[in-house]
Kinemage of the C-alpha trace (Angstrom):
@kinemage 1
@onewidth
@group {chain A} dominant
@subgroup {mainchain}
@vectorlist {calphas} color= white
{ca unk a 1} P 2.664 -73.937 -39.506
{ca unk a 2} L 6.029 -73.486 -40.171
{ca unk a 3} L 5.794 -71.443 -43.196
{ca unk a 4} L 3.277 -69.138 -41.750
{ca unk a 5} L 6.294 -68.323 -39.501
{ca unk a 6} L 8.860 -67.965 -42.177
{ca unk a 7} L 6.058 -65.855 -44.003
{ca unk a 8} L 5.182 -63.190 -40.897
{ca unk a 9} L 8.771 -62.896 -40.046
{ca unk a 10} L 9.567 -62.076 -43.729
{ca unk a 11} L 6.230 -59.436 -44.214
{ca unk a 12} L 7.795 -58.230 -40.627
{ca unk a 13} L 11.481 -57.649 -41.545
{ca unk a 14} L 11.338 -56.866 -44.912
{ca unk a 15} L 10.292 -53.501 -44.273
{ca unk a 16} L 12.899 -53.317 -41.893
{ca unk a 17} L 15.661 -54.107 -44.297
{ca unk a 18} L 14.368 -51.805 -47.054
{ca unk a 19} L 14.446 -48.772 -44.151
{ca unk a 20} L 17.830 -49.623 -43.351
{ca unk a 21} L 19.029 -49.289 -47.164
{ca unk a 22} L 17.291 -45.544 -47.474
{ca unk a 23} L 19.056 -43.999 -44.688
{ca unk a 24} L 20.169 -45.824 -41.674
{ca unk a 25} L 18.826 -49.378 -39.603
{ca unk a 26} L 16.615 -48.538 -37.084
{ca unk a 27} L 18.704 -47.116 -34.274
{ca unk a 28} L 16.730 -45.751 -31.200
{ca unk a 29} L 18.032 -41.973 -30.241
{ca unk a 30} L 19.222 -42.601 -26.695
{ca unk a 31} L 16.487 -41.301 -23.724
{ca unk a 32} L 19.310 -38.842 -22.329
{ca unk a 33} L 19.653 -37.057 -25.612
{ca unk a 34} L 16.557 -36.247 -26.167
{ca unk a 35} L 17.359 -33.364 -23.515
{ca unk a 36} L 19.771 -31.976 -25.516
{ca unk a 37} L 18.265 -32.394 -29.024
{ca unk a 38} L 15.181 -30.145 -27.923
{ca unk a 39} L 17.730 -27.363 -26.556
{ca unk a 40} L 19.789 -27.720 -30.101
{ca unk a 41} L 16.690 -27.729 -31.941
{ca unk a 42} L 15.226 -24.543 -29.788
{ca unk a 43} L 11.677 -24.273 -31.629
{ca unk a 44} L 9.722 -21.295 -31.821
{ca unk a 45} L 5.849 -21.317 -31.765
{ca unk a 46} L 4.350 -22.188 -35.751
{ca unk a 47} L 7.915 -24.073 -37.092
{ca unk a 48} L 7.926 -27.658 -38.273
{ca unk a 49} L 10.235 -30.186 -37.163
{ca unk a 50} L 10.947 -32.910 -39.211
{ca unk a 51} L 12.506 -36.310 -37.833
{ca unk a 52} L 13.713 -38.358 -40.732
{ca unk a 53} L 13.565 -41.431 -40.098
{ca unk a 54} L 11.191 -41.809 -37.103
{ca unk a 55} L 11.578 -45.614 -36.174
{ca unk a 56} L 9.003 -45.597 -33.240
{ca unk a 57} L 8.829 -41.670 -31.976
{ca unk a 58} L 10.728 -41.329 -29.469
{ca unk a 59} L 11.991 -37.780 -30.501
{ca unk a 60} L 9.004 -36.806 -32.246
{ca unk a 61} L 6.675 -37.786 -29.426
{ca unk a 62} L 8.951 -36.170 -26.457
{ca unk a 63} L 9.008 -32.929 -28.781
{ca unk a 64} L 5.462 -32.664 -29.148
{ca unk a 65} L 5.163 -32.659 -25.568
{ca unk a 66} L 8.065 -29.498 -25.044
{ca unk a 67} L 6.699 -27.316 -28.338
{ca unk a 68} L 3.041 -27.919 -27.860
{ca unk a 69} L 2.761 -24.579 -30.845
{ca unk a 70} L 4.924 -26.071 -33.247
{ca unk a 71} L 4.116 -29.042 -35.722
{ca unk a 72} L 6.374 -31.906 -35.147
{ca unk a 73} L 6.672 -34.407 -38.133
{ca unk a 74} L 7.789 -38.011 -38.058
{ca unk a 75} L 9.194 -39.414 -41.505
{ca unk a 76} L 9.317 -43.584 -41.431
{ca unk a 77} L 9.535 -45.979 -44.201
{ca unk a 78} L 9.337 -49.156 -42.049
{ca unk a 79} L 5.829 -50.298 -41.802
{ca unk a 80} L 5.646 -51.835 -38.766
{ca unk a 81} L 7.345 -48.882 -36.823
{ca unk a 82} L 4.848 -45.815 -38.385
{ca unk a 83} L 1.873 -47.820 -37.445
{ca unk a 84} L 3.330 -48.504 -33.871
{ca unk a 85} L 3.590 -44.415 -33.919
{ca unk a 86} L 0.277 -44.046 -35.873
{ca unk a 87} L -0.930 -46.341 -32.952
{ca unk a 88} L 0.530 -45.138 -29.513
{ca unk a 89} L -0.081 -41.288 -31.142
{ca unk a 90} L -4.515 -42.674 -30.420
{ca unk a 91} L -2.822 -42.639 -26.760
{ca unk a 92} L -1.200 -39.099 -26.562
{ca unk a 93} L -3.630 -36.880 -28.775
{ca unk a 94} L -1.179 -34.534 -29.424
{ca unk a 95} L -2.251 -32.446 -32.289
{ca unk a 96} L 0.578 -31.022 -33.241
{ca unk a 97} L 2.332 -34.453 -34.134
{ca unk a 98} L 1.779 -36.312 -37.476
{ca unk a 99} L 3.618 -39.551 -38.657
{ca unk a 100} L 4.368 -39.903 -42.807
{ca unk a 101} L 5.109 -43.376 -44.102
{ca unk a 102} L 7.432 -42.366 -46.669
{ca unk a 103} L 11.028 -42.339 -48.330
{ca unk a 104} L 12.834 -39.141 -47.157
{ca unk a 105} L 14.165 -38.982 -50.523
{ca unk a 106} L 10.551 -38.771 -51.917
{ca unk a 107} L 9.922 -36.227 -49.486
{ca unk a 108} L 9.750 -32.326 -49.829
{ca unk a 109} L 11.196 -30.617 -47.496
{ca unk a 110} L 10.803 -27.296 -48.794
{ca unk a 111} L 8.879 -25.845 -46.102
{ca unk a 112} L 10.343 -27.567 -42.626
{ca unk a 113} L 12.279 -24.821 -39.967
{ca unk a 114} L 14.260 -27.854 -38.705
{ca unk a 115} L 15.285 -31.565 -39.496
{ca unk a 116} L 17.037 -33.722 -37.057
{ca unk a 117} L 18.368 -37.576 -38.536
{ca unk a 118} L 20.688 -40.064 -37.746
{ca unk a 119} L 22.336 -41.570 -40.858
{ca unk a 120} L 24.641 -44.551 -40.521
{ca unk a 121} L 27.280 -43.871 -43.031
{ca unk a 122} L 29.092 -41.023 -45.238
{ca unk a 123} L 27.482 -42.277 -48.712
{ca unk a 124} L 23.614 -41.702 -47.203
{ca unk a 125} L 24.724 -38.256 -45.593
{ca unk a 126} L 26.533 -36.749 -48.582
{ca unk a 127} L 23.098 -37.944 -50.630
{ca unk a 128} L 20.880 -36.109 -48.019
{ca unk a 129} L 23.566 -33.205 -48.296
{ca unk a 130} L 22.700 -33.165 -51.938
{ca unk a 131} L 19.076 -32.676 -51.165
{ca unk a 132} L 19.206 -30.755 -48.026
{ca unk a 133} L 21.284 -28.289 -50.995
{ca unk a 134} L 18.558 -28.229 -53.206
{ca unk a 135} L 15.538 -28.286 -51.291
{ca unk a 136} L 16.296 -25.892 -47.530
{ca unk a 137} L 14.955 -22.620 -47.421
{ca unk a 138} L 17.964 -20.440 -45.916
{ca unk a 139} L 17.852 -20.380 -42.006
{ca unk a 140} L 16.675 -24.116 -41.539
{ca unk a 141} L 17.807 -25.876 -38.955
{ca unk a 142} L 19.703 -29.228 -39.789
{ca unk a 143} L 20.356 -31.687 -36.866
{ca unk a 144} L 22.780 -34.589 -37.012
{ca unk a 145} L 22.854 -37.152 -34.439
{ca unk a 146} L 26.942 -38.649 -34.478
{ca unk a 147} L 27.999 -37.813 -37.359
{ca unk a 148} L 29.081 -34.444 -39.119
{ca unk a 149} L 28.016 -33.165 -42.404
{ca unk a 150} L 30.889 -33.359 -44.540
{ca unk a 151} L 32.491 -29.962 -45.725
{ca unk a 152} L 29.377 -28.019 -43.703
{ca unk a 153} L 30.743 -26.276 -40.454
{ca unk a 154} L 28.020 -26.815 -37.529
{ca unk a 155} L 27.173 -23.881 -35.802
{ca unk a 156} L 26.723 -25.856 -32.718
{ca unk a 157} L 28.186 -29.204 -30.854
{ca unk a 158} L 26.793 -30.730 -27.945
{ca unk a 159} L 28.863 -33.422 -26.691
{ca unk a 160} L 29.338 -32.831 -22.807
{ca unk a 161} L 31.967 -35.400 -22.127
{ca unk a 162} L 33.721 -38.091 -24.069
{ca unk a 163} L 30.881 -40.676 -23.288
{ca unk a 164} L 27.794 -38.793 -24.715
{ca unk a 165} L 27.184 -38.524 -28.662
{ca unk a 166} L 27.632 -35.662 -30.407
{ca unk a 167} L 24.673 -33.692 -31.819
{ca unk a 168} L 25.590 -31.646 -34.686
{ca unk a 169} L 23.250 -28.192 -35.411
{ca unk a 170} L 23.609 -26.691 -38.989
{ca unk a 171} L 21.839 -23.659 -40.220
{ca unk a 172} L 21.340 -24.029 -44.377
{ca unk a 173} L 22.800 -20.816 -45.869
């Protein structure tokens, strides 16, 4: 019996260690920000959203709900949390939100109007720098949850007072 415990809690946090070596551990974005991330993000009817890094939806699902015309895409490598979002999405029905179990370094991102992450140190955000560089079309909309983009100048903070996190808005030249 034991070892079927020690087996299901490996299978279980396994892919949680493997997300947290891509790009950050699995942080939930605070409930109070999402306010402010959808007026940073300011979609317009037809653009896709892309949250790298979805852990269970939170952003992507309360998104959905405000843009209704645009797509909203949730990028997750950890197993278990895409197929709690693949699961709670049979719930909500909203069409215009899909969930991608993938590595955002795999992924093209070519054709996204706006990306929003959370990255937990300077080595992962110069790498998505790198690829944000190579891949953006000019005008996309880059959004950083804490932490700045090194040597990019946001457009936009939102930090209201010294307790709340900042939210950083880039637009790719």
């Amino acid at each position: 019996m034991l070892n079927i415990i020690v087996l299901l809690l490996i299978v279980l946090l396994f892919p949680f260690a493997l997300a947290s070596l891509s790009l950050a551990p699995w942080v939930p974005t605070r409930k109070k920000d999402l306010k402010r991330i959808r007026e940073i993000s300011d979609l317009k009817p037809n653009e896709i959203f892309f949250e790298l890094g979805s852990g269970t939806g939170i952003l992507s699902f309360y998104l959905s709900k405000h843009f209704p015309d645009s797509k909203i895409v949730g990028i997750e490598l950890a197993y278990p949390l895409y197929l709690f979002c693949r699961i709670k999405k049979i719930f909500y029905k909203n069409k215009n939100l899909t969930f991608k179990l993938r590595n955002i370094y795999k992924t093209n991102l070519s054709n996204t109007d706006a990306i929003y992450y959370f990255s937990k140190g300077s080595n992962e955000i110069i790498k998505l720098k790198e690829k944000f560089e190579k891949e953006l079309r000019p005008g996309t909309k880059i959004i950083s949850y804490a932490f700045p983009i090194p040597e990019w100048k946001p457009i936009k903070v939102s930090k209201p007072t010294k307790k709340d996190i900042s939210i950083y808005l880039y637009i790719k030249n």
